[in-house]
C-alpha positions as CSV (number, residue, x, y, z in Angstrom):
1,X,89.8,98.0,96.9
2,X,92.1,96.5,99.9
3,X,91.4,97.4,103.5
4,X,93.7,99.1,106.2
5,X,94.6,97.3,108.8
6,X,95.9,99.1,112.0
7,X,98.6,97.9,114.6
8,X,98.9,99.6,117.5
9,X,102.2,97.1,118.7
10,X,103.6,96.8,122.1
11,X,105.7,94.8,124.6
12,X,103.1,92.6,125.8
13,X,99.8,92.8,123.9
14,X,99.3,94.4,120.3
15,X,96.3,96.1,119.4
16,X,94.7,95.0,115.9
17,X,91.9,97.6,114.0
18,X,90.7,97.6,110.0
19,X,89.2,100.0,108.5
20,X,86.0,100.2,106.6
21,X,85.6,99.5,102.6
22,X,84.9,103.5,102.6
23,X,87.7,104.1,104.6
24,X,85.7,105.9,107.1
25,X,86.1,104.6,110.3
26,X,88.3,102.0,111.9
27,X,86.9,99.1,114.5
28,X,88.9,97.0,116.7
29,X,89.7,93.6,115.9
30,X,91.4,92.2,118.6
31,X,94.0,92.1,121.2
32,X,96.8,89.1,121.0
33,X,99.8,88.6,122.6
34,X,102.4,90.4,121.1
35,X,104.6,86.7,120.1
36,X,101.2,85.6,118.2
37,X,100.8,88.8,116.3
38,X,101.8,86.8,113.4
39,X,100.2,83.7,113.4
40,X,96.9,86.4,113.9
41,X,97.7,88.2,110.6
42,X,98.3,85.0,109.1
43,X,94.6,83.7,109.9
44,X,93.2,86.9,108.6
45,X,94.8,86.6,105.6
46,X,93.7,83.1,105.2
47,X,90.1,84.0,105.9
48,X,90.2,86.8,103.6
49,X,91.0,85.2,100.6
């Protein structure tokens, strides 16, 4: 089963959350600039794997 991963995105920071494998409750994973959000996800996805 895949995860969720919340974005809460705006102008100058973006807020990053994932959710639980029961899908019960989310915890916060970080807060990046809003111009790395994408290198962030990227890294994630990498460690994931």
């Amino acid at each position: 089963m895949g995860r969720i991963l919340a974005i809460d995105y705006g102008t100058k920071r973006t807020g990053l959350a994932a959710i639980d494998p029961l899908k019960i409750i989310a915890t916060a994973l970080d807060t990046v600039e809003t111009t790395q959000v994408l290198c962030f996800y990227a890294t994630i996805l990498k460690r994931s794997s």
